[in-house]
C-alpha positions as CSV (number, residue, x, y, z in Angstrom):
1,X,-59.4,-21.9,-22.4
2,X,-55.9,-20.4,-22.2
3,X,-55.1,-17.2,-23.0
4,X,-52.2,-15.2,-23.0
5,X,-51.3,-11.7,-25.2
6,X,-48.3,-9.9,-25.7
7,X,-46.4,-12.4,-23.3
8,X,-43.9,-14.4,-23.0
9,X,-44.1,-17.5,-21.2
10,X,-40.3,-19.1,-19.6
11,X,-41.0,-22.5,-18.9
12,X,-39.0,-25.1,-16.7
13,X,-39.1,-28.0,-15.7
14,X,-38.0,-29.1,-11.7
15,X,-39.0,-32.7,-11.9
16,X,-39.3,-35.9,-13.8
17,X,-42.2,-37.1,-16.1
18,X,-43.6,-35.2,-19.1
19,X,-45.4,-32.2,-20.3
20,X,-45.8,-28.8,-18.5
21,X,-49.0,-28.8,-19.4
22,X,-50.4,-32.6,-18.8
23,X,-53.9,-33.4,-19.6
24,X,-55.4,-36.6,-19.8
25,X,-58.8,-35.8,-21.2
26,X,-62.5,-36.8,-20.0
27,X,-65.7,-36.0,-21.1
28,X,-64.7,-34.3,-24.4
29,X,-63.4,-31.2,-23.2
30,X,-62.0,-28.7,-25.7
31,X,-58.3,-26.8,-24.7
32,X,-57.3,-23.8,-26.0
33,X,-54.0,-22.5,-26.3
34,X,-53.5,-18.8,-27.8
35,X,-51.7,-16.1,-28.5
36,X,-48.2,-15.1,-27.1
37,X,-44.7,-16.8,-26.9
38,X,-43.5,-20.3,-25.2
39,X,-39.8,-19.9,-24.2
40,X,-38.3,-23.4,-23.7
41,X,-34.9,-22.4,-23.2
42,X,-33.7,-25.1,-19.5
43,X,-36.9,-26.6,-20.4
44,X,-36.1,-30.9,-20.5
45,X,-39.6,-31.9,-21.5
46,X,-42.6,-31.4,-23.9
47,X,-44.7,-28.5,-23.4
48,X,-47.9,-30.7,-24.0
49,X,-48.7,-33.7,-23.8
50,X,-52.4,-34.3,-24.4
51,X,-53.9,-38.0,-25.0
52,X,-58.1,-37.9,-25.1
53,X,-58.3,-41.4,-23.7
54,X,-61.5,-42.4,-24.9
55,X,-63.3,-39.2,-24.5
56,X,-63.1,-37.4,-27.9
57,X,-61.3,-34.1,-26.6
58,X,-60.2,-31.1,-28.9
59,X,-57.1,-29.7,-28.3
60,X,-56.6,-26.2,-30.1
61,X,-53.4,-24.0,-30.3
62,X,-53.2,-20.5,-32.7
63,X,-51.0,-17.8,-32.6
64,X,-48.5,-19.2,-30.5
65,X,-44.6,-19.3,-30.9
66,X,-42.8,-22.3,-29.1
67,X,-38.8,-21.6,-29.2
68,X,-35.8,-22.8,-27.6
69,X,-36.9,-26.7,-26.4
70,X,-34.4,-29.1,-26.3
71,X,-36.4,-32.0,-24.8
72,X,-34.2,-34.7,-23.3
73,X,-37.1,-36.5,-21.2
74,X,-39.5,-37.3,-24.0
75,X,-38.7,-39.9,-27.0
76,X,-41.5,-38.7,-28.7
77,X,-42.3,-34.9,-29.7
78,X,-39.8,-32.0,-28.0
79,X,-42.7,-29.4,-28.3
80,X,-46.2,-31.0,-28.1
81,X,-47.3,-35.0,-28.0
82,X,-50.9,-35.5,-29.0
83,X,-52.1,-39.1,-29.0
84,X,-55.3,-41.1,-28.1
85,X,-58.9,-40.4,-29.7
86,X,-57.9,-36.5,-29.5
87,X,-58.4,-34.3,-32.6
88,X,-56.0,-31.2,-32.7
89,X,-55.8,-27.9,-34.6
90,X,-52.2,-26.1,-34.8
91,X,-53.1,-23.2,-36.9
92,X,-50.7,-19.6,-37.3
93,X,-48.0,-21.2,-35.0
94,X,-44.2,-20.8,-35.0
95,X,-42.0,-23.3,-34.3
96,X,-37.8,-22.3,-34.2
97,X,-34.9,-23.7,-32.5
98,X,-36.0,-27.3,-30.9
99,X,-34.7,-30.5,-30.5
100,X,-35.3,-33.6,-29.5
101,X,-32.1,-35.3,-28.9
102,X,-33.2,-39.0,-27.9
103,X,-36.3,-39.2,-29.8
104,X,-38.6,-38.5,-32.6
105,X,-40.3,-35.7,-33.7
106,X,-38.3,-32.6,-33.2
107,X,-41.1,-30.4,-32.8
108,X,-44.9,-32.8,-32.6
109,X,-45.5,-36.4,-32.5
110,X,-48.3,-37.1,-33.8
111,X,-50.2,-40.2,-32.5
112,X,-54.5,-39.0,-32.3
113,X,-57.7,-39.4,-34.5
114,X,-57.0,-36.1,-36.3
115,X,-54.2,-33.7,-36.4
116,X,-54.9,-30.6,-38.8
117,X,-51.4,-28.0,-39.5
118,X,-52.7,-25.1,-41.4
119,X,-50.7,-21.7,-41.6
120,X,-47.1,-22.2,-39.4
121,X,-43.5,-21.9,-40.0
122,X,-41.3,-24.6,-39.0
123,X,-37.6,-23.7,-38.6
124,X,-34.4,-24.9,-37.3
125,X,-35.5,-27.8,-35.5
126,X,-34.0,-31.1,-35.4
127,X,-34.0,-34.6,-33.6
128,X,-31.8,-37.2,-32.5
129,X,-29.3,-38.9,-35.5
130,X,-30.0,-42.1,-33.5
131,X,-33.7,-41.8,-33.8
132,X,-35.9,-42.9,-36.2
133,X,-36.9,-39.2,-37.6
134,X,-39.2,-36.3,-38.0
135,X,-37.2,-33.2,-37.0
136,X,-40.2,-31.4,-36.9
137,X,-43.0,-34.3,-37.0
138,X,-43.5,-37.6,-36.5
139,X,-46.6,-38.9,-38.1
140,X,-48.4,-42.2,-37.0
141,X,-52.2,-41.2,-37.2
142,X,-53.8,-38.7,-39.9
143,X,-52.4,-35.6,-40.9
144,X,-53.0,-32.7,-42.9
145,X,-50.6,-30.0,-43.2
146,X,-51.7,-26.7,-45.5
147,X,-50.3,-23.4,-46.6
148,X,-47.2,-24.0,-44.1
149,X,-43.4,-23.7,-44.3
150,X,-40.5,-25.9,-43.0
151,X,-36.9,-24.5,-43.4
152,X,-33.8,-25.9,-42.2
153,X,-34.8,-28.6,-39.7
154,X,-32.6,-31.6,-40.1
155,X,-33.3,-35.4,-38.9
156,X,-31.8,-39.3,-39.3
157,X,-34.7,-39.6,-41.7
158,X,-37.4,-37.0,-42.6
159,X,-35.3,-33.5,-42.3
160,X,-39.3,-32.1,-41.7
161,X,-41.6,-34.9,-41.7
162,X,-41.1,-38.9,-41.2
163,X,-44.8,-41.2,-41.4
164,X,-44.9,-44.6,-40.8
165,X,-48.0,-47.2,-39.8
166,X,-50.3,-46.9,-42.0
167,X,-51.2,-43.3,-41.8
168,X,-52.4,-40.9,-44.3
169,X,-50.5,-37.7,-44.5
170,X,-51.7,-35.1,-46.9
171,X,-49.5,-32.3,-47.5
172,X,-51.5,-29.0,-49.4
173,X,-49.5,-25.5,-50.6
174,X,-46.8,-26.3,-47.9
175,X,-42.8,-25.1,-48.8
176,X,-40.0,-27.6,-48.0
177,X,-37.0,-25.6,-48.1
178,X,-33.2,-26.4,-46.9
179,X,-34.1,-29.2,-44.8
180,X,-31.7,-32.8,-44.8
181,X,-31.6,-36.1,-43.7
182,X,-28.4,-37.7,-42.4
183,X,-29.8,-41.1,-43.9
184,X,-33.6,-40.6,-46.0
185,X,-36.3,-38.4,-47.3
186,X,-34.2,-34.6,-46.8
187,X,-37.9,-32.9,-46.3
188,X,-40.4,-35.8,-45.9
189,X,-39.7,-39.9,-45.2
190,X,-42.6,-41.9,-45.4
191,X,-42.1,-45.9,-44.7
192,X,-45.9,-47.1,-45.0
193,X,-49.2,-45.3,-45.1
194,X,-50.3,-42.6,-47.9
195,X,-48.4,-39.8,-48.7
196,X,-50.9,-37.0,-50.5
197,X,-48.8,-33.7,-52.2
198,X,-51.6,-31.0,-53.4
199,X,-51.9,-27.4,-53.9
200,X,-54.1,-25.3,-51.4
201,X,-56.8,-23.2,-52.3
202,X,-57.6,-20.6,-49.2
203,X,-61.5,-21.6,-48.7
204,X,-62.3,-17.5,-47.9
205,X,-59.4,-16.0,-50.5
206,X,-59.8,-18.5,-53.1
207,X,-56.6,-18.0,-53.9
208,X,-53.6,-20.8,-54.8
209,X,-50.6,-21.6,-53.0
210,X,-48.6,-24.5,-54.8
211,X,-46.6,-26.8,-52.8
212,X,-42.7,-26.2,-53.4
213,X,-39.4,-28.3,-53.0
214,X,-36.2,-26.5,-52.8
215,X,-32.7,-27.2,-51.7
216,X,-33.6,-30.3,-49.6
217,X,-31.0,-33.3,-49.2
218,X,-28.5,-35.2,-47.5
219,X,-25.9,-34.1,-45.4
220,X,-24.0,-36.0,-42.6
């Protein structure tokens, strides 16, 4: 696993091709990412990109803050692209000040078996206006987001979230607040699949967290 406390971490990028961290995964090997902060600030493509092939890999990432990417090598996911048979856990992440300028998914793309969100804050990131959307994910495979918070991130369509194919997206306790579209959908766009809105009950707390819209919309 990876491991780093109490540090920041300046990443940049001297050559072409994408992701810092590249890892095309065999023999379902489990990644973990914790703890500490990502600086992407000269950095001109994704942190990760992790694609499990056919092996059934894990990727994990908690307690990490990404800031400062604006991606301009990648079409797909500024901050981290997970695709293939992969199953991913983002838990008690931040996310502030990324950008993807030619692509979509301002912050994740998400393309694997299994993506679970649970716990992060989202803010200030955007994509490109000529890009389909997502300025902080774009959804293509399933996706459940709980007990998280997107604020001012902005997109063509999907200021925080855009889903499309025929994926299921299930949003649980999460607040959408002061994001916009420039065309559709100021928090979440969803042009085929299922779109699930619940409340989130903390499985050790018990307690509630309802999901809440405010001040979302269009802006050009």
């Amino acid at each position: 696993s990876i491991q780093e406390k109490e540090k920041t971490l300046n990443v940049k990028r001297t050559s072409g091709g994408q992701g810092d961290i590249r890892y095309d995964a065999a023999g379902g090997i489990t990644i973990e990412v914790k703890n500490g902060t990502v600086d992407g600030t000269g950095q001109t493509a994704n942190a990760f990109l992790f694609t499990g092939g056919s092996s059934n890999a894990t990727l994990i990432v908690d307690g990490v803050t990404f800031q400062n990417f604006t991606n301009t090598t990648a079409n797909s996911g500024a901050v981290i692209c997970v695709q293939g048979t992969t199953t991913a856990l983002i838990e008690n992440c931040i996310f502030k000040n990324n950008s993807l300028p030619n692509g979509d998914g301002g912050v994740i793309y998400n393309g694997c078996s299994n993506l679970v969100i649970k716990g992060c804050a989202f803010e200030g990131n955007s994509c490109g206006k000529a890009a389909s959307g997502g300025g902080v994910i774009k959804n293509t495979k399933p996706l459940t987001i709980n007990n998280s918070v997107f604020k001012k991130n902005h997109a063509l369509n999907g200021g925080a979230v855009y889903n499309s194919g025929s994926a299921t997206l299930n949003i649980n306790g999460c607040a959408f607040e002061e994001n916009y579209s420039t065309s559709n959908g100021g928090a979440i766009y969803v042009t085929n699949g299922t779109l699930n809105i619940n409340d989130y009950e903390d499985p050790e707390s018990k307690e509630f967290t309802h999901t809440i819209f405010k001040n979302n919309g269009y802006n050009d």
